[in-house]
SERO-4910 file (N, C-alpha, C, O; in steps of 0.05 Angstrom, whole numbers):
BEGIN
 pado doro    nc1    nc2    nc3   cac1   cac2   cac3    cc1    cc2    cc3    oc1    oc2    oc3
  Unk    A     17    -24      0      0      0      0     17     25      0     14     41    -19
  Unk    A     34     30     18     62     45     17     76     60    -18     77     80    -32
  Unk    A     83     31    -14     92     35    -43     70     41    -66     78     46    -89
  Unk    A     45     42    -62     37     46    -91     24     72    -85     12     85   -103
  Unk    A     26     80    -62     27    116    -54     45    131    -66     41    150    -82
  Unk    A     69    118    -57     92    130    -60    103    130    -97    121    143   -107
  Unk    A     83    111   -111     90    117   -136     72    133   -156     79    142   -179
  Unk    A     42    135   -139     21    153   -150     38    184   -139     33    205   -152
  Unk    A     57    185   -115     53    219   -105     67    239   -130     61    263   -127
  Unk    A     85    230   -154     92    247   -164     67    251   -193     69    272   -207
  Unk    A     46    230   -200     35    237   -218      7    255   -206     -6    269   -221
  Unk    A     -1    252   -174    -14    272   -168    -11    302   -171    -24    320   -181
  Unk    A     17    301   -155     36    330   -155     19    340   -180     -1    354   -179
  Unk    A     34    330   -207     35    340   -232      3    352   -237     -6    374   -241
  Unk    A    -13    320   -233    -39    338   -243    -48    354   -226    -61    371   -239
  Unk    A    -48    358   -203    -58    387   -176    -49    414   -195    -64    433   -199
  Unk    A    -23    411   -206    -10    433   -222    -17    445   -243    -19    468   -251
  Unk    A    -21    417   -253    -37    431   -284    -65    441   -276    -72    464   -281
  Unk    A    -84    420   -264   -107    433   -264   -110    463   -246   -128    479   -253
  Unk    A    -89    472   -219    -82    504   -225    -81    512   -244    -99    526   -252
  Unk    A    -60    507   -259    -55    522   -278    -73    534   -299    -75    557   -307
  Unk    A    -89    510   -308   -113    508   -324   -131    537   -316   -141    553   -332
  Unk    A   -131    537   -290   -152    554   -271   -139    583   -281   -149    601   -294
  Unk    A   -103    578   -266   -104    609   -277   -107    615   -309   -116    637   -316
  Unk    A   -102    605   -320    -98    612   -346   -126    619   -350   -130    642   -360
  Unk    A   -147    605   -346   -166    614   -349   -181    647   -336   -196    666   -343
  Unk    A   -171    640   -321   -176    668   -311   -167    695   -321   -178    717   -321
  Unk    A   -136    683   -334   -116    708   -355   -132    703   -385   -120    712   -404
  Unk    A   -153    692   -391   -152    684   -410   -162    708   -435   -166    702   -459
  Unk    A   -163    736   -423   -169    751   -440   -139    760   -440   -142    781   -427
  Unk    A   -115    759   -446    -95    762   -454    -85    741   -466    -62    749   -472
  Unk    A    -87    719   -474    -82    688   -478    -58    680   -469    -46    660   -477
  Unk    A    -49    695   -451    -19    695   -447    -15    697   -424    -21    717   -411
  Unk    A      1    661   -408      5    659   -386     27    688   -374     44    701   -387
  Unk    A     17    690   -342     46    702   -334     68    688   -333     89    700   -338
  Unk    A     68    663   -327     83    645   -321     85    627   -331     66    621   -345
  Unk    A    106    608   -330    107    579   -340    110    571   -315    114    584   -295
  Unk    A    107    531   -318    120    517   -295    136    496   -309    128    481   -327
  Unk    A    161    496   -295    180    473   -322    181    445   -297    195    441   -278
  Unk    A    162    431   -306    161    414   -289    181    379   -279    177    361   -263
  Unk    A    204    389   -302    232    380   -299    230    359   -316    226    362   -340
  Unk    A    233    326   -299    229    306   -320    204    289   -306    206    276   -286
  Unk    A    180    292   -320    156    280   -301    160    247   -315    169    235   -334
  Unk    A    143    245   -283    144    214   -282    171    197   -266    173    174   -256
  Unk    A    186    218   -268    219    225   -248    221    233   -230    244    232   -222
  Unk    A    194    249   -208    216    272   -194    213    255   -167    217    267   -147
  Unk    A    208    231   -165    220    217   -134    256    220   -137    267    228   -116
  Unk    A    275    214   -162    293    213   -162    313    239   -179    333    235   -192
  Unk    A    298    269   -173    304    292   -182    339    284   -169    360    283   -181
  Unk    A    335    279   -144    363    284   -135    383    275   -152    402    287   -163
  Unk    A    374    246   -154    393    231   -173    405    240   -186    429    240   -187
  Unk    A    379    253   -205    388    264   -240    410    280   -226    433    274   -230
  Unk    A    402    301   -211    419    321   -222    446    315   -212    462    330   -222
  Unk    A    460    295   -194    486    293   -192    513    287   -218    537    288   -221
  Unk    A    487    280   -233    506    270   -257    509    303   -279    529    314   -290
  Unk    A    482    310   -279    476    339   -287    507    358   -284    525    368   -298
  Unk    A    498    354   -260    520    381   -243    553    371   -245    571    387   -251
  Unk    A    557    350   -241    584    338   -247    594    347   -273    616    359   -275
  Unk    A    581    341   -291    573    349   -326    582    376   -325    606    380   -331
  Unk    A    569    393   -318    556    424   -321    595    427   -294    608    448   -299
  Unk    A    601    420   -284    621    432   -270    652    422   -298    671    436   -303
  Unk    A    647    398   -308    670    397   -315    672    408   -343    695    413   -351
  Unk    A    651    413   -361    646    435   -378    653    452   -372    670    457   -389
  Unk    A    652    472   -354    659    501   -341    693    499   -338    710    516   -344
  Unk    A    696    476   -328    728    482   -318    746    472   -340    769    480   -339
  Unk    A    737    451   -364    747    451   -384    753    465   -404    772    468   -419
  Unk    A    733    472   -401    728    497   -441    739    529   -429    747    545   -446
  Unk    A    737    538   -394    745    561   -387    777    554   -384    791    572   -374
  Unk    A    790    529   -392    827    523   -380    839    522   -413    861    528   -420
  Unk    A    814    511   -430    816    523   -459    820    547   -467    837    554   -483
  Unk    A    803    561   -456    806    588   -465    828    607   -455    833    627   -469
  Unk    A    842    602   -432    857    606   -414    886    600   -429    906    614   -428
  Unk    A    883    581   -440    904    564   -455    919    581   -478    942    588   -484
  Unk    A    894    584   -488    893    596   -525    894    634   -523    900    649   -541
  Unk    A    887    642   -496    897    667   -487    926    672   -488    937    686   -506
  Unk    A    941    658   -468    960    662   -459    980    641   -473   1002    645   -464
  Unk    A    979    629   -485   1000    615   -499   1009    624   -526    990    621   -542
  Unk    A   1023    631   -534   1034    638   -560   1032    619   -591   1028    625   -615
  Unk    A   1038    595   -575   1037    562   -600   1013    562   -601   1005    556   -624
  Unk    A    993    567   -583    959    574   -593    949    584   -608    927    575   -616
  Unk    A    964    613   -624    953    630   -630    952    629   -661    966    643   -675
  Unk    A    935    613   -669    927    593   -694    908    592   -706    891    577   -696
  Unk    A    901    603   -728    863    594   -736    851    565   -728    827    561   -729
  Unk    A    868    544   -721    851    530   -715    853    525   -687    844    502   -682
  Unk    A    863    537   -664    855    541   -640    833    576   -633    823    585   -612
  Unk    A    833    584   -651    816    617   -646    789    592   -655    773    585   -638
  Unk    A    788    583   -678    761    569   -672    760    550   -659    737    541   -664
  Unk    A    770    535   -644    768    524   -615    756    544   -589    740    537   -571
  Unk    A    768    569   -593    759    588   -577    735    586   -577    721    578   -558
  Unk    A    725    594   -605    695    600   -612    680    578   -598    664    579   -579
  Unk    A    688    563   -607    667    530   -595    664    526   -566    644    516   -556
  Unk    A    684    535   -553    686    536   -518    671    555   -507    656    548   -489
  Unk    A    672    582   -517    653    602   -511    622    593   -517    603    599   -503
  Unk    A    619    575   -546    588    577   -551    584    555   -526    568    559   -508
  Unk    A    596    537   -528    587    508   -506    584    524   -478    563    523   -465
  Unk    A    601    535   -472    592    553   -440    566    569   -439    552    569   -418
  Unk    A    559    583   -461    542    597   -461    512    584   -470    490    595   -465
  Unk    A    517    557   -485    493    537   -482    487    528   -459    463    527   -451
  Unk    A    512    519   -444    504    498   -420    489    520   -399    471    516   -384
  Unk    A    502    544   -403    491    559   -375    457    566   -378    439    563   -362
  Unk    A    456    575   -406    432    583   -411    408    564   -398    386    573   -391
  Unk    A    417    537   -397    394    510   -378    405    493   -366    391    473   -364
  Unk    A    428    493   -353    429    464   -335    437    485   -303    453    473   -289
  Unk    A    431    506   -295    436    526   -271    400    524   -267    392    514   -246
  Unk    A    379    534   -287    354    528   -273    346    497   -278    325    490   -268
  Unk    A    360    477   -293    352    452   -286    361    445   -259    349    429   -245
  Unk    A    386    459   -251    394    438   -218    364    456   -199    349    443   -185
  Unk    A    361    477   -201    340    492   -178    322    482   -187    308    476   -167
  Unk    A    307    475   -209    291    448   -199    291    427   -194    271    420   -181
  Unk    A    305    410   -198    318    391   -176    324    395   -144    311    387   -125
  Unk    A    347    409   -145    347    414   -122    328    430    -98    326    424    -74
  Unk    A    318    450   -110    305    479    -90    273    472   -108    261    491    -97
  Unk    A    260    465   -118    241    456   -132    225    486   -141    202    493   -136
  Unk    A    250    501   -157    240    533   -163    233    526   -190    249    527   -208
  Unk    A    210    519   -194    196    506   -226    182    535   -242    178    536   -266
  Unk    A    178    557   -220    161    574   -240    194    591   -258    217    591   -249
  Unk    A    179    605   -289    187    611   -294    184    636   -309    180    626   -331
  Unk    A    183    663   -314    158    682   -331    158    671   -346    168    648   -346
  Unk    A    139    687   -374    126    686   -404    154    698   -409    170    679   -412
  Unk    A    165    718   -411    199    734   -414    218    724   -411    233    724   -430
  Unk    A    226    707   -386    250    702   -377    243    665   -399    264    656   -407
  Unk    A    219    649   -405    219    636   -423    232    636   -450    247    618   -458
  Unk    A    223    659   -467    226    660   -488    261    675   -493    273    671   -514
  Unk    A    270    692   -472    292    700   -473    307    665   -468    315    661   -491
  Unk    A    313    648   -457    322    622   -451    314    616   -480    330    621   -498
  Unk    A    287    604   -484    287    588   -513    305    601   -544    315    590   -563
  Unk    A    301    633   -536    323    650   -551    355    635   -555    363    623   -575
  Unk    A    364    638   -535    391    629   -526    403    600   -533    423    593   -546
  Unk    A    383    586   -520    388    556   -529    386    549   -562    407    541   -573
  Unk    A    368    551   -574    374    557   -605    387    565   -625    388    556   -648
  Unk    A    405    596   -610    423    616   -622    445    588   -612    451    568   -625
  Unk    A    452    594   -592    480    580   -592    473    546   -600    492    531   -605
  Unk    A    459    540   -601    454    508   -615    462    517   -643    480    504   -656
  Unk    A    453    533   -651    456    541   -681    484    548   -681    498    536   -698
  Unk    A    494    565   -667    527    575   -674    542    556   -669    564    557   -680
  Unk    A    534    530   -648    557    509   -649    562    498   -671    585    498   -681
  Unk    A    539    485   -683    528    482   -705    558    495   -725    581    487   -725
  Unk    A    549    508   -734    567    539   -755    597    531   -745    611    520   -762
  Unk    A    607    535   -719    625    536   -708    646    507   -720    669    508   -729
  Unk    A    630    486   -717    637    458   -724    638    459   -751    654    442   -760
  Unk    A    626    473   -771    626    474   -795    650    488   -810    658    483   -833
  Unk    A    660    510   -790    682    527   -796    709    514   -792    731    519   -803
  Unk    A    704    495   -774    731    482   -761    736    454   -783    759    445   -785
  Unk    A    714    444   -797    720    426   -824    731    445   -846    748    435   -861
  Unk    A    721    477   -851    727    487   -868    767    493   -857    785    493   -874
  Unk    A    772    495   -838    794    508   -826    815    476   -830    838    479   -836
  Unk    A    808    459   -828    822    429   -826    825    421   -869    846    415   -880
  Unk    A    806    424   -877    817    427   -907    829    444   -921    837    436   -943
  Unk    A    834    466   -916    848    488   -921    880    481   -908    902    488   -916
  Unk    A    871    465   -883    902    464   -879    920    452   -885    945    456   -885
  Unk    A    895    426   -897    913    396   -900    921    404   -933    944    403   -941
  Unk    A    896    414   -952    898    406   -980    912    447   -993    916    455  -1016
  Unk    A    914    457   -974    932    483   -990    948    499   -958    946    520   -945
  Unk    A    965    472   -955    983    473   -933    998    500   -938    999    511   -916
  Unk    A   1011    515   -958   1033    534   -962   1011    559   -959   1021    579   -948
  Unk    A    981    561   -967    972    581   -966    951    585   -940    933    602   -940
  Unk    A    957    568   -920    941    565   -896    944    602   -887    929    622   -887
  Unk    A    965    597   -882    966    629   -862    961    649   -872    952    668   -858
  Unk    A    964    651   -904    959    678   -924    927    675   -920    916    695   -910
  Unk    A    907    650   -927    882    649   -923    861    660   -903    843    676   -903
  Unk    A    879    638   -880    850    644   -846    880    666   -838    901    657   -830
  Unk    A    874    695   -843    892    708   -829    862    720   -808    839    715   -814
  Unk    A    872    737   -782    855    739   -767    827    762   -769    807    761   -754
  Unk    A    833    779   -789    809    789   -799    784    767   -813    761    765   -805
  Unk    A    792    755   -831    782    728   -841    768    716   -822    744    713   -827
  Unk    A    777    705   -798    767    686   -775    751    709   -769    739    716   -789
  Unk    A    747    723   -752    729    756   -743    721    750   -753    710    730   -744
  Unk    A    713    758   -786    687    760   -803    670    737   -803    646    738   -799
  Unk    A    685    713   -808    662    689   -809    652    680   -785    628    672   -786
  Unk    A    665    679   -760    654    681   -731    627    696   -737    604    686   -738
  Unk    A    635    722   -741    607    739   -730    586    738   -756    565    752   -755
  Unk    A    593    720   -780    573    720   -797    561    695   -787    537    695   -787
  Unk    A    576    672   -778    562    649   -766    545    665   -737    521    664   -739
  Unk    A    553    677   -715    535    689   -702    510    699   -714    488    689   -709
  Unk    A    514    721   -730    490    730   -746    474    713   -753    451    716   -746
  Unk    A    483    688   -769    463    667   -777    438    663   -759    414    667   -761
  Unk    A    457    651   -740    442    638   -718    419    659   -705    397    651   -699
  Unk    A    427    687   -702    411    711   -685    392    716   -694    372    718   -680
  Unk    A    391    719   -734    381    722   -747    356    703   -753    333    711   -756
  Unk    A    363    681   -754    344    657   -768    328    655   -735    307    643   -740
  Unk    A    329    662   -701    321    648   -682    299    666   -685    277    656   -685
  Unk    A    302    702   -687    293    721   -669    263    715   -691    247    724   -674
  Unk    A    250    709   -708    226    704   -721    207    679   -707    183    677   -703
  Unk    A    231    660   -701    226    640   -688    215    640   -654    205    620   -643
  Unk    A    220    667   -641    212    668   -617    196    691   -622    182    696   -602
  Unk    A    191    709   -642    169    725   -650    144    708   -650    129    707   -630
  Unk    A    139    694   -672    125    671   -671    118    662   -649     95    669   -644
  Unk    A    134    640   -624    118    629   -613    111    656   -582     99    647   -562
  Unk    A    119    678   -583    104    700   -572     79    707   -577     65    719   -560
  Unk    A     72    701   -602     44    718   -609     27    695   -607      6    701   -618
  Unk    A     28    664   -595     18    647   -604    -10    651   -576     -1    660   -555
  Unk    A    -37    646   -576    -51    646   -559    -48    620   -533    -45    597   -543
  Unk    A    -49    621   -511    -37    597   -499    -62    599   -480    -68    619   -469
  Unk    A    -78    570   -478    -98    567   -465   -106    536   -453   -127    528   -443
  Unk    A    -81    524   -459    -75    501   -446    -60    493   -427    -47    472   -427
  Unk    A    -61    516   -405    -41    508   -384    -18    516   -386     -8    515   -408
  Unk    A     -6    525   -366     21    531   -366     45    511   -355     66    518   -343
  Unk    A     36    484   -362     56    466   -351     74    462   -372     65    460   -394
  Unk    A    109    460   -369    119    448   -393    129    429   -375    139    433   -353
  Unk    A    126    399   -390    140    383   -381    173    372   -393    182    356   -409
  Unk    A    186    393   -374    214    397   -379    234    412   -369    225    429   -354
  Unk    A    254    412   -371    277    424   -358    282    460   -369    288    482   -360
  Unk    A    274    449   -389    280    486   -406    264    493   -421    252    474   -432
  Unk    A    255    519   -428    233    523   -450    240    523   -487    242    540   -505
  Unk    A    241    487   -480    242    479   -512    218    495   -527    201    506   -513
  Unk    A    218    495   -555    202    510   -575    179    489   -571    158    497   -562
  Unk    A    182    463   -578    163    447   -581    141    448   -562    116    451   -565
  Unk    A    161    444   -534    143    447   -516    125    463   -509    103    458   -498
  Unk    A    138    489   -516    128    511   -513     88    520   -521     68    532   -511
  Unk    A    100    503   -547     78    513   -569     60    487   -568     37    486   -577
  Unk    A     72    468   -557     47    456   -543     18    459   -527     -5    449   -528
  Unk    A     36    480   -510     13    491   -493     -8    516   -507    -26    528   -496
  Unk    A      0    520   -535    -21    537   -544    -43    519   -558    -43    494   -558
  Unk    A    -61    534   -568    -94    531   -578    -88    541   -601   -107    535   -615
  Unk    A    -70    555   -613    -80    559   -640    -60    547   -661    -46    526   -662
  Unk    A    -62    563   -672    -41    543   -706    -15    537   -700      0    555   -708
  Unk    A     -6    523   -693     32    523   -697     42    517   -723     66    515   -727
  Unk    A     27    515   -738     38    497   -770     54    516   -774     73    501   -774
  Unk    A     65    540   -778     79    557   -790     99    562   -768    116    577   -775
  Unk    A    101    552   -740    120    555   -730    131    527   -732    156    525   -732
  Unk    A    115    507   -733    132    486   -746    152    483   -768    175    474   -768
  Unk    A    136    494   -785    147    502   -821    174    513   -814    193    500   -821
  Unk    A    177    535   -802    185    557   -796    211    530   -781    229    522   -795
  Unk    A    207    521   -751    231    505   -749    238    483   -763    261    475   -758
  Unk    A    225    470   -781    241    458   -802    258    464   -828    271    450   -843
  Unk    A    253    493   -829    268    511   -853    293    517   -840    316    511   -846
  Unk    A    281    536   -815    313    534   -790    334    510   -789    356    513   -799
  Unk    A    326    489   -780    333    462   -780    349    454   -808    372    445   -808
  Unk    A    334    457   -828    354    450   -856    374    469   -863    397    460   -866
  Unk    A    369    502   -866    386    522   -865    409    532   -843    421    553   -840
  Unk    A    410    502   -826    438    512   -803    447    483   -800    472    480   -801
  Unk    A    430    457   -795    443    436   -792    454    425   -820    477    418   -826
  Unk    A    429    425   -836    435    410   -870    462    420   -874    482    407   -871
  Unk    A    460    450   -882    477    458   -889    503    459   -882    522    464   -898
  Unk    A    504    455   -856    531    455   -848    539    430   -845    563    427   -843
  Unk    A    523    410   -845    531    383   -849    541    378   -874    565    372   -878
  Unk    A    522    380   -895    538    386   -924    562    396   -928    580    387   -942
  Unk    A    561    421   -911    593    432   -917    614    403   -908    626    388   -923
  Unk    A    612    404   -884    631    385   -872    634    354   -881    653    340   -874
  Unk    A    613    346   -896    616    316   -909    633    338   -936    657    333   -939
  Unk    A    624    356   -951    646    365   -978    671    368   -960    689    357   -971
  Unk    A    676    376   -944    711    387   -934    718    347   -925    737    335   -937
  Unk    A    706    337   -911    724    311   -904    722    291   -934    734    269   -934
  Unk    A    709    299   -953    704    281   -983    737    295   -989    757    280   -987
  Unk    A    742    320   -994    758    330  -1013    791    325   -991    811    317  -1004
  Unk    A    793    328   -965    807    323   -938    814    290   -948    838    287   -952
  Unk    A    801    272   -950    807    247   -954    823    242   -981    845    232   -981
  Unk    A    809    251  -1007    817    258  -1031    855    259  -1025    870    240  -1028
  Unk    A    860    286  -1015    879    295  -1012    901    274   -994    925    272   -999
  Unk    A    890    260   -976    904    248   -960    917    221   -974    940    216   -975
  Unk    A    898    209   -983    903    186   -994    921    194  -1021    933    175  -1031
  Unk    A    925    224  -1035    941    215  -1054    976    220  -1042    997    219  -1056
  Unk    A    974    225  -1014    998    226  -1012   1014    206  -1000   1003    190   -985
  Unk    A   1043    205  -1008   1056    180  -1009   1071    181   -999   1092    178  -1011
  Unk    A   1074    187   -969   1082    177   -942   1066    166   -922   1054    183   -909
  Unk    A   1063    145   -915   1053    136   -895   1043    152   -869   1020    156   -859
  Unk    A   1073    160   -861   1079    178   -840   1053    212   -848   1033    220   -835
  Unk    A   1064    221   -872   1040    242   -876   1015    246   -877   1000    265   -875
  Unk    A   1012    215   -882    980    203   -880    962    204   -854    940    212   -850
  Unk    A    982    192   -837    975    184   -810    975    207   -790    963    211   -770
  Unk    A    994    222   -803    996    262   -779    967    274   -799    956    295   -795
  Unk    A    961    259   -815    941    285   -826    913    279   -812    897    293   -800
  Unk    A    913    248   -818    886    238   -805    883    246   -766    864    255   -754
  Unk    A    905    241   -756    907    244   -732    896    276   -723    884    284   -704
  Unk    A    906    291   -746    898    322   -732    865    324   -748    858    347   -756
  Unk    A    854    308   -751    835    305   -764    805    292   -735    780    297   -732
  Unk    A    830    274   -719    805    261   -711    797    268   -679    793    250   -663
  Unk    A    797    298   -673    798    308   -645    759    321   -662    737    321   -651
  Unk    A    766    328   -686    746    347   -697    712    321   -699    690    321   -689
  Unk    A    729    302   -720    711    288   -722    694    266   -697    673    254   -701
  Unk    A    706    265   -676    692    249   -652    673    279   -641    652    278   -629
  Unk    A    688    306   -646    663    326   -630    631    328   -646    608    336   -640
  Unk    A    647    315   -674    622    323   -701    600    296   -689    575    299   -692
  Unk    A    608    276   -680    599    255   -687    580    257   -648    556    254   -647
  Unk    A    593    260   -630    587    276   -604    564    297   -617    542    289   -621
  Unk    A    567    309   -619    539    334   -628    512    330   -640    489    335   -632
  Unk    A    524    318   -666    501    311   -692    486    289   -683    462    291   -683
  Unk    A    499    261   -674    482    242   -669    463    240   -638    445    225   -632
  Unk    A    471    252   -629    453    276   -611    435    283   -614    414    280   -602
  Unk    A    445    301   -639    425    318   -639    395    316   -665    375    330   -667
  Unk    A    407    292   -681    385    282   -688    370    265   -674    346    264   -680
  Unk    A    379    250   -656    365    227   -647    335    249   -621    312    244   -616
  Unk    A    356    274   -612    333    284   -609    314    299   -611    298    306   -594
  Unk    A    314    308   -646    298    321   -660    276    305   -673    254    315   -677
  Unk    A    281    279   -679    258    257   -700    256    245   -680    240    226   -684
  Unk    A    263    246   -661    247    229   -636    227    241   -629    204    232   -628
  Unk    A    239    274   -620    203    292   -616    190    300   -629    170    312   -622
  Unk    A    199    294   -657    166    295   -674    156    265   -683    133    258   -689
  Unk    A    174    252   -683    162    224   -696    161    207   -684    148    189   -695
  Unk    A    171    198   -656    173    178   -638    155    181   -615    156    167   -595
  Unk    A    135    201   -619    129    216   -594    109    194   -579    106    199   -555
  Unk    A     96    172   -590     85    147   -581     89    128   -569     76    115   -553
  Unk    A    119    125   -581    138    100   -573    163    108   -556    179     90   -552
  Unk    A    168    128   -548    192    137   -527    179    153   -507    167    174   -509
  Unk    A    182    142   -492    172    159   -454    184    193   -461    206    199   -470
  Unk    A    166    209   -454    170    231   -446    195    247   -429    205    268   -434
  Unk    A    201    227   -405    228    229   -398    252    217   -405    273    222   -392
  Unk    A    251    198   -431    279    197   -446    279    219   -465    303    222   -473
  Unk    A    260    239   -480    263    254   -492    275    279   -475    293    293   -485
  Unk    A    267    284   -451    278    314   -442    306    298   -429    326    311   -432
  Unk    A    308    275   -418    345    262   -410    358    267   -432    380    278   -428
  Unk    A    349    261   -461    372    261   -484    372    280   -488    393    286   -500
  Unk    A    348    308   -483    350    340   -500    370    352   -475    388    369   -478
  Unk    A    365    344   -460    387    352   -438    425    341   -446    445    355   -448
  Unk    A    422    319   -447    452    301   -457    463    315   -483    487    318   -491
  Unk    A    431    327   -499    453    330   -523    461    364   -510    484    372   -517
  Unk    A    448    378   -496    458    402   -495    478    403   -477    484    426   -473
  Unk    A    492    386   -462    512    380   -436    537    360   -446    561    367   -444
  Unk    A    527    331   -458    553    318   -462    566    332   -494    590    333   -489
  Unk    A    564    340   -515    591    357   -527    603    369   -512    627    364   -509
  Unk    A    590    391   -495    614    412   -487    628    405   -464    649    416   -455
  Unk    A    611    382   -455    632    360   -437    654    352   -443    676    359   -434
  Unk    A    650    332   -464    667    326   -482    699    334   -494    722    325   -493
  Unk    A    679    367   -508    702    368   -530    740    373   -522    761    366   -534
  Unk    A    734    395   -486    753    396   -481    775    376   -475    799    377   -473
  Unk    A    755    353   -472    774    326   -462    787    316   -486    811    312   -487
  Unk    A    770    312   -506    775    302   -530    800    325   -542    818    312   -551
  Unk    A    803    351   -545    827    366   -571    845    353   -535    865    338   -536
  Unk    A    836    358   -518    868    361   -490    877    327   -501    901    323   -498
  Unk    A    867    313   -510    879    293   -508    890    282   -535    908    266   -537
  Unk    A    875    294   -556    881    284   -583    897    306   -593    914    298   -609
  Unk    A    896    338   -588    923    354   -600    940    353   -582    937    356   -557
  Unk    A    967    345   -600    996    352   -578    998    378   -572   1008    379   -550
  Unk    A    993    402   -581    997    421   -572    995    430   -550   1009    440   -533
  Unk    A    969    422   -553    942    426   -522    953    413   -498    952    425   -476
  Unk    A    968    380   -502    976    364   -485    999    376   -476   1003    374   -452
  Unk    A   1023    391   -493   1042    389   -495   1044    415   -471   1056    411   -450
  Unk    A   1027    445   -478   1024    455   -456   1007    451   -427   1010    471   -413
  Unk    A    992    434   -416    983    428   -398   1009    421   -386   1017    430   -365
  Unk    A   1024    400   -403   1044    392   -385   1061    398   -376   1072    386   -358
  Unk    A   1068    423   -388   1085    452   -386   1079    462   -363   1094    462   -343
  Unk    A   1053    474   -366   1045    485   -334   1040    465   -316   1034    477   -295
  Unk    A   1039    451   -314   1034    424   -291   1067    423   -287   1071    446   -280
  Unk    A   1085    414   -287   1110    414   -293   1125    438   -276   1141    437   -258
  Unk    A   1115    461   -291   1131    488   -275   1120    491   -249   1131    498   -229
  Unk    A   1093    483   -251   1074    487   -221   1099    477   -208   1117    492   -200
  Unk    A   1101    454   -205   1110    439   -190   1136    439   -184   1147    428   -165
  Unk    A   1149    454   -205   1189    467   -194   1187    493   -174   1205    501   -159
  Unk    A   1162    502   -178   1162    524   -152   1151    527   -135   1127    530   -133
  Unk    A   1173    528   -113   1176    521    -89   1166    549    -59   1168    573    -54
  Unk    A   1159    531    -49   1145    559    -28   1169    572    -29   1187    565    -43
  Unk    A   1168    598     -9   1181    615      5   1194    605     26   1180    596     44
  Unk    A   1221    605     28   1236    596     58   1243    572     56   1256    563     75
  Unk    A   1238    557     34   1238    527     33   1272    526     25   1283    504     22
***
């Protein structure tokens, strides 16, 4: 008897919530527009909120102290100062500025169970998470463009990505992303919302979002599948043309040895491509096409994983697969350790 309390108390919680919610909304309902959201984390989960988030926060701490010892790195080191560590830069900054945008109010609901959220401080978050999904996106696409240029017109690398060059395409890949989101959160602003203000989730995904409205989403659908082909297609395309023509190049050369340094500085890029994308499809056609056959809380665990394990990741992956990267860690680890207190 115990136990089958104890496994109804989190699907009560939920519906007490919604049917508030229902109430107020109704009551706002001559504005169609909640004040509030409630992100109701991962339902069907929250006996073991604690759980989740230890793995969450572990994640979200070694992201922070990775990609900020990156940046730190590529500051202050001189052998850094490289087009293809400045777009490493880029990628560290966008991954920090993804992860923060949702895994700081996913631990306070877990932890402090602070679930409300405004109609503003929503759509500014769903803003964010999209822009920098999108610029990682770009970012990863620049870094295949930056890896064929180096391998297949080695003598004209440096005359090419000189640092005006990198500047401009950074902030035209920013633009992309700013550009193609801000219609996208126009849209689901004007949408009438009269189904509750519950999202069941950690962050204010689009989908979710526009779930809770009553009127048309087809055009904000439309609208994120045009998004979706014009930042992922495309930059996937780019990056299968740069590793088609990258391979081309590799294989016609006839050293072994040159073969094997080319592929090697090749494959820090391709485990982050392969980290991101398969990610991040598995959780895009899952939430529109799986939505029957996959529990509700493996879709917001994986929309969570894919926005936490890359930028987890990537720092571990170049610290371990470029010598450079390795070569100074070990530098400063090394000097740390020849100097000696005071008086000693």
């Amino acid at each position: 008897m115990t136990a089958s309390c104890l496994q109804q108390k989190p699907s009560e919680n939920f519906e007490r919530e919604k049917v508030s919610s229902i109430l107020i909304c109704g009551l706002n309902s001559s504005n169609w527009t909640p004040a509030s959201f409630i992100l109701s984390g991962v339902p069907g989960l929250e006996d073991i909120h604690m759980w989740i988030s230890f793995p969450f926060c572990s994640m979200y701490v070694v992201t922070m102290v990775g990609n900020c010892g990156l940046l730190y790195l590529i500051r202050y080191e001189d052998s850094l100062h490289r087009p293809m560590y400045y777009f490493l830069a880029m990628l560290s900054l966008t991954d920090i500025a993804m992860c923060s945008s949702t895994i700081p109010k996913a631990l306070c609901i877990f932890w402090f169970h602070l679930k409300e959220i405004s109609f503003g401080e929503c759509l500014v978050q769903m803003f964010f998470i999209h822009t920098f999904t999108g610029m990682d996106s770009g970012v990863l696409m620049l870094m295949a463009l930056d890896l064929y240029v180096a391998i297949c017109y080695p003598l004209r690398y440096s005359t090419i990505l000189i640092n005006p060059v990198i500047a401009k395409v950074g902030l035209a890949t920013f633009l992309r992303a700013v550009l193609l989101i801000i219609p996208f959160t126009v849209l689901t602003k004007n949408l009438p919302y009269c189904r509750g203000n519950i999202i069941p989730h950690t962050y204010c995904d689009h989908m979710s979002v526009a779930k809770l409205s009553c009127g048309n989403v087809k055009v904000n659908a439309i609208y994120g599948l045009t998004v979706a082909l014009l930042i992922g297609a495309f930059d996937i395309l780019c990056i299968t043309i740069s590793y088609t023509m990258i391979l081309q190049a590799v294989l016609s050369l006839s050293s072994a040895d040159a073969r094997q340094k080319a592929f090697s500085t090749c494959t820090a890029h391709i485990c982050t491509v392969v980290f991101s994308y398969s990610l991040a499809f598995f959780s895009f056609f899952s939430h529109r096409f799986g939505g029957h056959t996959i529990p509700p809380s493996c879709h917001i665990i994986v929309a969570n994983i894919y926005l936490l394990l890359p930028p987890t990741m990537n720092p571990i992956v170049y610290g371990v697969k470029t010598k450079q990267i390795r070569h100074c860690v070990i530098r400063i680890l090394s000097d740390s350790k020849d100097i000696k207190p005071q008086g000693v």
